[in-house]
N, C-alpha and C positions, 0 to 999 in steps of 0.2 A: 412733628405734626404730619408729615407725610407717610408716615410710616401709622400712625393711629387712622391716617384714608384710607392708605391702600387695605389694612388691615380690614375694616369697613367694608370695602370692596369685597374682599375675599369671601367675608361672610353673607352678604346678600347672593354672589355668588353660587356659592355650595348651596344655600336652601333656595334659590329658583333651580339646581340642578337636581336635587334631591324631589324638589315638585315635580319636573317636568318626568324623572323617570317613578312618578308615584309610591316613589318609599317614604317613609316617617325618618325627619332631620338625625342628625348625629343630637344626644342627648347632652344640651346645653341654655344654659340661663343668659338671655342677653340682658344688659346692663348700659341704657343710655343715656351718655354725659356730655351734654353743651355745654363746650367753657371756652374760656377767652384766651384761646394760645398762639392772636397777637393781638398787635394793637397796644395802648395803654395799659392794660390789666396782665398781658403777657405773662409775667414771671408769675404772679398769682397763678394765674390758669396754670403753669403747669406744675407748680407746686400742690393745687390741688388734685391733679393727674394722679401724680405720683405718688400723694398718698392714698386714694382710693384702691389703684394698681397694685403696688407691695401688700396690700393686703388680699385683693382677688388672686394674685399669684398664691400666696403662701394657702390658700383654702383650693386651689386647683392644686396643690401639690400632696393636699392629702386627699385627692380624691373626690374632690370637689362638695357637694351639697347632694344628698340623696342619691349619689352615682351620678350626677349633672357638673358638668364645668360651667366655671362662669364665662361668658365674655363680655368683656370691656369696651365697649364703642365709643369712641370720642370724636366730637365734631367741633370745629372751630368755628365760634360767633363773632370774633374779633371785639367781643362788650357791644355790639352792634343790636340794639332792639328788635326793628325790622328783623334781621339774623337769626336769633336766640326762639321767634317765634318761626319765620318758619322751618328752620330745622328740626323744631321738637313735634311740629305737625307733620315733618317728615317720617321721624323715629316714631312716631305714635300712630300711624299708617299701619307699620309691619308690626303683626299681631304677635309674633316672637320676644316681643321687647316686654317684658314683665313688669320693669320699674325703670325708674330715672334719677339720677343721681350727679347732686353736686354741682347746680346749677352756678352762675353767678351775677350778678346785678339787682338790686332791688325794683331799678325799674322794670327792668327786663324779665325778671319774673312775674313782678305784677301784670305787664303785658299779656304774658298767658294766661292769666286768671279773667283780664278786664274781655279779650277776645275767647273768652271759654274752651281754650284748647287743651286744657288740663281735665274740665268737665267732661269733653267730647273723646278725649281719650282716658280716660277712666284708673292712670297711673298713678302710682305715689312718687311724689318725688323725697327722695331722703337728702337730707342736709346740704342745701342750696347753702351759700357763701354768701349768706346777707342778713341783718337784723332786722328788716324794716317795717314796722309798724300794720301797714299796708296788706302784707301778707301774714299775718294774724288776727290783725281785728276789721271787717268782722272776721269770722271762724270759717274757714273754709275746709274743705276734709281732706285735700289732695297734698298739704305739703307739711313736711312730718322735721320739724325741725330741730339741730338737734345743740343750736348754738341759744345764747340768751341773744336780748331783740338791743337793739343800738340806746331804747326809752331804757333799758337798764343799764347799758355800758353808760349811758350819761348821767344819770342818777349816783351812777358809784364814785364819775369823777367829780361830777358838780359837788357831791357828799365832800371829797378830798378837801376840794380847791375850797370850799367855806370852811370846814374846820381846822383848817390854815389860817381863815381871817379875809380871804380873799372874795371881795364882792363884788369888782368891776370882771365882767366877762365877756371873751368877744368868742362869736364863729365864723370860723371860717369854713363854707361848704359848698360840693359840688351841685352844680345847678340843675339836679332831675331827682327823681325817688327819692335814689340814697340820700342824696345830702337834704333832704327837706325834713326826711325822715330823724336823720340824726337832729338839724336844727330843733324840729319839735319837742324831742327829748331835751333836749339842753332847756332848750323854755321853759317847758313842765315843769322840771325840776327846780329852777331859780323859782317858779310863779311859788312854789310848795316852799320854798323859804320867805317871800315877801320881797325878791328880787328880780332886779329887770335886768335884761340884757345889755349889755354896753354896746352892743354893735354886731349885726350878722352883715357877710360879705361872700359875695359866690363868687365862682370862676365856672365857666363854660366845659360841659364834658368835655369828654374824650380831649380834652388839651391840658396844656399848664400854663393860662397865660393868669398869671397873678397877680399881676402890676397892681391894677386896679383894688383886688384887695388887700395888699399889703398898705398901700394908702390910707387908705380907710379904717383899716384898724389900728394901724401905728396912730393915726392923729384921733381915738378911740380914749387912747391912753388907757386900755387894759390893761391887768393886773397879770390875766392868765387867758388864753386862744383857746379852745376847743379845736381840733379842725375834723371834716367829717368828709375827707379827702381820699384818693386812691394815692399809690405812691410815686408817680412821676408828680401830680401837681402839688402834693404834700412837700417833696424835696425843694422843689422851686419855691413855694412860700417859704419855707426855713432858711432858705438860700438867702433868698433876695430880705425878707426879713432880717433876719442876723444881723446879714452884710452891713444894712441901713441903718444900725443902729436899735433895734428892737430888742427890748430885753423882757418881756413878760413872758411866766412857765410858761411850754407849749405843750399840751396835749395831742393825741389824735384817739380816732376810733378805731377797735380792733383789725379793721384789714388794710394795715400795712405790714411791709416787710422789712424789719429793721436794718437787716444787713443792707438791703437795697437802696435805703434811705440814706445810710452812710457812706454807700458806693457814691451814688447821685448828688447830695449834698454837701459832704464833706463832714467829718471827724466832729471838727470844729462847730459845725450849725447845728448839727443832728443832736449831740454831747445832751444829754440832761431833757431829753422828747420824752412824757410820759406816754405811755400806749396801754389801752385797756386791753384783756385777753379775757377769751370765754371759754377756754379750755386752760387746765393747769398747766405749767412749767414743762417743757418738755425736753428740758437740756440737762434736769438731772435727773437717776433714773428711780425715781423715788415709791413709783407707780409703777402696779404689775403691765397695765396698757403701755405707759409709758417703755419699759424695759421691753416689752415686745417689737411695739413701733420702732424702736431704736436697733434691733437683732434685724427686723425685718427691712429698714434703709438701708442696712448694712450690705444684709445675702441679696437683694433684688432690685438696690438702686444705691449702690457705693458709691458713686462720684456724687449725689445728693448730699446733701449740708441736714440738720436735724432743723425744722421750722414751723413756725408755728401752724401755718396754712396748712403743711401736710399732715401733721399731726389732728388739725381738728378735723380732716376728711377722712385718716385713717378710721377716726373714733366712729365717725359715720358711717363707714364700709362696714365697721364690726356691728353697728345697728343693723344695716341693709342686711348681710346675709345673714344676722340671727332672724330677721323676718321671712327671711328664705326657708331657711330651715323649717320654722314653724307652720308656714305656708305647705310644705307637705310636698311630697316627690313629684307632684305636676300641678306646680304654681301658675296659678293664673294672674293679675292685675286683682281682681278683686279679694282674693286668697291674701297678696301680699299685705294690700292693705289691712285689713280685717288681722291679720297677724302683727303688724305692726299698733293696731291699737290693743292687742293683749302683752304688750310690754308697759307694764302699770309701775315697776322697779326694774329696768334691765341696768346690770352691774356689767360692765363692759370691763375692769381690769383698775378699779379704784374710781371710775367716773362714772357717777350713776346715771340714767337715762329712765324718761319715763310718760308713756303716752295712752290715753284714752281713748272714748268714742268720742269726747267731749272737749279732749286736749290734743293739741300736736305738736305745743311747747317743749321739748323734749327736757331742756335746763334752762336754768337761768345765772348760770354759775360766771362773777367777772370778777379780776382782780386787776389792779394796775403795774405795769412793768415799765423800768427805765432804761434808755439807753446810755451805758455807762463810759466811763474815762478812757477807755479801751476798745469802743464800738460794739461791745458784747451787751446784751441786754440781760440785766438784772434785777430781781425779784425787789 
């Protein structure tokens, strides 16, 4: 993290030096990414880093974008609201910042929407780390997304868990945006079968205190959990659930990290956790994207593990700079934009993407993944 400030620094830096002796900057695309590299979301944050990065490298290696290098600015919100917005009112100050990338929180993005700081600064933001509901309906023009929305990851699992047979359902969910947003989805969908909820139960951001909902759900007597959780208080429900005796499937929503989940919890409680994903399989290399992302972890971040987080940011980085590209040799903010809704089919390497004047749903694409007898998560 200190090394993505100082870096930061550097670059503000050189272009007040470059003003002050009235030349035109070194020729370079800034790229500004608020994420959460500490705090509760930590490991996420910097899973999403890493994959946006191994891709801006490997495009600064050939040469960059129209004779432009990228650079990659990274600011830490610690998942902190307050935070997320004003730093992005910071990066959206300095008129060198083209686009924005790879936000994450559902409340915390919506923050900027609800405070018009997105509108005031005039940015696209590419593939924020969140499904929520919120930030697509209504239709807003600034956030170009490039995952499906949490109302569809729940619909796929609710779809599972009833043609199973299984009709009692609880959730478990964080108490702000995200997890209201997921809760809704989960609703929807039972309401679309002629089913009620067996019981929703929150736990308070930024912590893990669960107690309370595991109570409440265990004495539920559900069949199957939803939870629409991050993965420190995800681990601690599975935990302290297990432990107590709870045995209904457990789901969760796309943004966890399984390995992390098995660190945190244990082999034993994690064992058999379905987790929805909205990007394909990225541990075989069965896709031309996939085969690259995996070449490209290798040459520009070897001691990284292959995951799901940075694989759905790489796919976003290959959106961001095809909008670059098509934005033209001196991309403006409104150029990016406008380029990014003439990607009506963009094939990115077997994952298709695709956005309008009218859409900024980029996919809707989810499948469900387990974590298996070995702590390895399988298809």
């Amino acid at each position: 993290m200190k090394a993505f400030k100082a870096w930061g620094r550097q670059t503000v830096t050189a272009l007040a030096l470059y003003g002050l002796a009235g030349l035109a900057p070194a020729a370079e695309l800034v790229i500004g990414q608020v994420a959460p590299l500490s705090g509760v979301l930590a490991s996420t944050g910097h899973q999403m880093v890493v994959g946006g990065q191994i891709y801006f490298d490997a495009i600064n290696a050939q040469g960059g974008i129209h004779g432009a290098k990228i650079r990659h600015e990274v600011v830490d919100d610690g998942y902190k609201v307050a935070e997320t917005v004003r730093l992005t009112r910071e990066m959206l100050a300095r008129p060198e910042v083209v686009a924005l990338f790879g936000f994450a929180g559902t409340a915390n993005v919506t923050q900027l929407l609800t405070d018009g700081v997105l509108d005031v600064g005039g940015a696209a933001l590419v593939a924020p780390y969140t499904g929520g509901e919120s930030l697509r309906t209504p239709f807003n023009p600034w956030i170009f997304h490039v995952r499906a929305g949490y109302a569809d990851e729940a619909e796929h699992m609710v779809q599972q868990l009833t043609t199973l047979g299984m009709k009692r359902i609880a959730v478990m969910y964080q108490d702000d945006g995200f997890g209201k947003a997921g809760l809704l989805g989960v609703t929807n969908a039972l309401d679309k079968r002629q089913l009620k909820l067996a019981v929703a139960a929150s736990y308070e951001r930024n912590t893990d205190k669960v107690e309370e909902a595991v109570k409440k759900i265990k004495a539920s007597d559900a069949q199957a959990i939803i939870m629409v959780s991050v993965n420190k208080s995800t681990a601690a429900f599975m935990k302290l659930y297990r432990e107590s005796g709870g045995g209904a499937q457990l789901y969760n929503i796309s943004v966890v990290d399984p390995a992390e989940l098995v660190k945190l919890a244990g082999l034993k409680n994690a064992h058999g956790l379905g987790i929805s994903q909205v990007v394909p399989y990225p541990y075989m290399a069965n896709l031309p994207v996939v085969r690259e992302y995996q070449a490209l972890l290798k040459k520009y971040a070897p001691k990284e593990l292959v995951n799901y987080t940075s694989f759905e940011e790489f796919v976003g980085a290959k959106v961001l700079v095809e909008a670059l590209r098509r934005a033209g040799p001196n991309p403006t903010r409104a150029k990016v934009v406008k380029a990014l809704e003439s990607m009506g089919s963009y094939d990115t390497g077997g994952i298709t993407v695709g956005y309008s004047p009218s859409n900024r749903v980029g996919s809707r694409y989810v499948e469900v993944t387990v974590i298996g007898s070995t702590g390895k998560l399988l298809k």
